[in-house]
N, C-alpha and C positions, 0 to 999 in steps of 0.2 A: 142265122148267126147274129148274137148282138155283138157289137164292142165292146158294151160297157157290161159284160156279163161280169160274176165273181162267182169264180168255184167255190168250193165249202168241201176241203180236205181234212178225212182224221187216217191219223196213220198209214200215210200215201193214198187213201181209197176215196172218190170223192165220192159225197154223200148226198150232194144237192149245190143247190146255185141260190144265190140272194134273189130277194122279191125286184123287180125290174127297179120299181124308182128308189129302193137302198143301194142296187149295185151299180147306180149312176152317179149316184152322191160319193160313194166308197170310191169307185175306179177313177172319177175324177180329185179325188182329194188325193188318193195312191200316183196317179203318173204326175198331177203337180209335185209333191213331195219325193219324188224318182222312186215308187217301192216297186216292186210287182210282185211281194207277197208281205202277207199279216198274219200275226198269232194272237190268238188271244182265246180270253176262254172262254170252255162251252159246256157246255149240262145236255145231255145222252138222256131224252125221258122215254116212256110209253114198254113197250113189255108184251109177252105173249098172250095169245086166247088160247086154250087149251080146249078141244075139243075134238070132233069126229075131223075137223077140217080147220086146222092147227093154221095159224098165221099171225105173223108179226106186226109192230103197227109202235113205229119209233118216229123220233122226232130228234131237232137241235137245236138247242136255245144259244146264242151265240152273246157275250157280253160287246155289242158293238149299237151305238145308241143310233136310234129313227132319225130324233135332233138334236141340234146343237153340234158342239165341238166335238170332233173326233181326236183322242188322244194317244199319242203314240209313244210309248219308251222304246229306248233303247235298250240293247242287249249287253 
């Protein structure tokens, strides 16, 4: 179990979790600022093989930067 994990939800289902040193930088910028969740957007890539032994092979690009300032609107 980390602490500083960050799930990675699309339509209630989580998909995956940040790379260790983004979801430390994230989780600590999020309980400084009191959130404990973030939206923002995200791009769905990758797609089917089609063949004798059919498998899927997807990814999530999330718009949330490596460095610098994280920037947060309001709703």
């Amino acid at each position: 179990h980390d602490a500083n994990a960050v799930r990675i939800t699309i339509s209630g289902l989580t998909v995956g979790y940040l790379p260790r040193a983004q979801a430390e930088r994230l989780s600590s910028f999020m309980r400084s600022n009191g959130c404990n969740a973030l939206v923002c957007n995200a791009l769905i890539n990758g797609g089917w093989k089609t063949n004798e032994h059919d498998s899927g092979f997807f990814g999530v690009r999330l718009a949330v930067p490596n460095r610098g300032a994280i920037e947060v609107r309001q709703r």
